[in-house]
N, C-alpha and C positions, 0 to 999 in steps of 0.2 A: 508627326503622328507615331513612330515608330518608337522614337523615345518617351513617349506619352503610355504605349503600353507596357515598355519592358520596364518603367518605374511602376506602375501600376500590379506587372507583377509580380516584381522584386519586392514591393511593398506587401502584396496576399503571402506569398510564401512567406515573409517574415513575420508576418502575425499567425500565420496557419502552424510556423515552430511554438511562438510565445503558445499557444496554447497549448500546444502538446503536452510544454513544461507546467505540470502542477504544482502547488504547494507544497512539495512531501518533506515532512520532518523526519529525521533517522535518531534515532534511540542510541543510548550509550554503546551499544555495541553494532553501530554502524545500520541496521536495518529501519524497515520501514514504519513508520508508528500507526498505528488504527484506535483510532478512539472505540471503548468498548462502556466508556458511560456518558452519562447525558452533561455531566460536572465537571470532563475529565477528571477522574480520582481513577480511571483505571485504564489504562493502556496495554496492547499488544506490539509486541515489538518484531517482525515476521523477518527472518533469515532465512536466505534458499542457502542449502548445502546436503551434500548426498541423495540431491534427485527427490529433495522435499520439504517444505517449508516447514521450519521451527519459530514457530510462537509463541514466546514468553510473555508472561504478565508482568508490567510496571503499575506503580503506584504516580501518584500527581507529583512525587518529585523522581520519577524516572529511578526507582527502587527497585531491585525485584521483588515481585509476589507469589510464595507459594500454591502450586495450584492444590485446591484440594476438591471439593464441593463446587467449581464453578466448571461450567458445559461449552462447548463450541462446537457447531457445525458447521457444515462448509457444500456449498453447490457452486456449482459449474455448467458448464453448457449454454446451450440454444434454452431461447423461454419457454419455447412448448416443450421441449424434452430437459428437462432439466435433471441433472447427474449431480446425487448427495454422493458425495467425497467420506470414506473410512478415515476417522481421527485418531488418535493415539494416545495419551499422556507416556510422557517416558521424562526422566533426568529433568523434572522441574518445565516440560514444553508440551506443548501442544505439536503432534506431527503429522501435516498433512501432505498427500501425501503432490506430486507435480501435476501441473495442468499444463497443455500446450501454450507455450507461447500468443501474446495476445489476446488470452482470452481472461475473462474475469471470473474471481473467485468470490462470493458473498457469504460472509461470516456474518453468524448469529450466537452472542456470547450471553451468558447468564451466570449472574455470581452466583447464585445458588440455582436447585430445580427448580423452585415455584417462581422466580425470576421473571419480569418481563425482560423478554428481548432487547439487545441495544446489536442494533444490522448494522456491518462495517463490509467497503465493498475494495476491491484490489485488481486493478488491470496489472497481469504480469506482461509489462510489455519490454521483453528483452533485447530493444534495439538501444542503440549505443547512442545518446545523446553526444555529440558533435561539440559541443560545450565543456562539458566536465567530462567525458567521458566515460559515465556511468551507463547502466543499463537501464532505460526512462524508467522503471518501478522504483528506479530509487536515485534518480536526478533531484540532483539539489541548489541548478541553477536559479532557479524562480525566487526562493528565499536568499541564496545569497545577492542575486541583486536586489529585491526587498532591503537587505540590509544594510548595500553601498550606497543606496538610496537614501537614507538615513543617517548616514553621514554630515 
């Protein structure tokens, strides 16, 4: 009986990890990718450095994209109180600015003003996956084994 529950839940913890692990792609310069259209033709490529995330635009082959005319916002928080985040354009990125640990960020991107909306959403969860030793927001176990798989 006793070895009946600790495979039982040796087996819950190790699906309770696979899940944690998302699918996250990272972008040519290592960060996390947010689809920002319905076709991907346009991507966000999100880097935390200096206490705040930097958001470039990519094109459908992972090009950069000048921003000029396209909008991003950003909220945070609990759902009843919800916290719009000040953005930036500066040196070709979007700069928003840190959220606590664990919590998520919901981007709303538009190529131009009159734009429909295309919502991308991002748990900054800055625990150290045990695997690759990433920080889970930008764990990249789940595709690489997708890919060993494939093999």
């Amino acid at each position: 009986m006793k070895h009946l529950i600790l495979s039982l839940l040796s087996t819950l913890l190790m699906g309770l990890s696979a899940i944690a692990h998302g699918d996250v792609e990272l972008g040519p310069n290592g960060g996390r990718i947010l689809e920002f259209s319905k076709n991907e033709s346009m991507h966000g490529e999100v880097l935390f450095k200096d206490n705040q995330f930097h958001i470039s635009l990519l094109d459908a082959q992972m090009k950069p994209v000048a921003i000029s005319e396209q909008e991003l916002t950003a909220t945070t928080g609990d759902r009843s109180k919800p916290e719009k985040l000040t953005i930036e354009k500066k040196d070709g990125s979007f700069l928003v600015p840190a959220v606590k640990p664990g919590d998520w960020i919901i981007f709303q991107f538009r190529e131009t003003q009159k734009a429909k909306p295309i919502t991308a959403r991002l748990q900054y969860d800055t625990s150290i996956c045990s695997a690759c030793k990433e920080p889970e927001w930008l764990c990249k176990c789940a595709k690489n084994k997708d890919a060993a798989g494939k093999k």
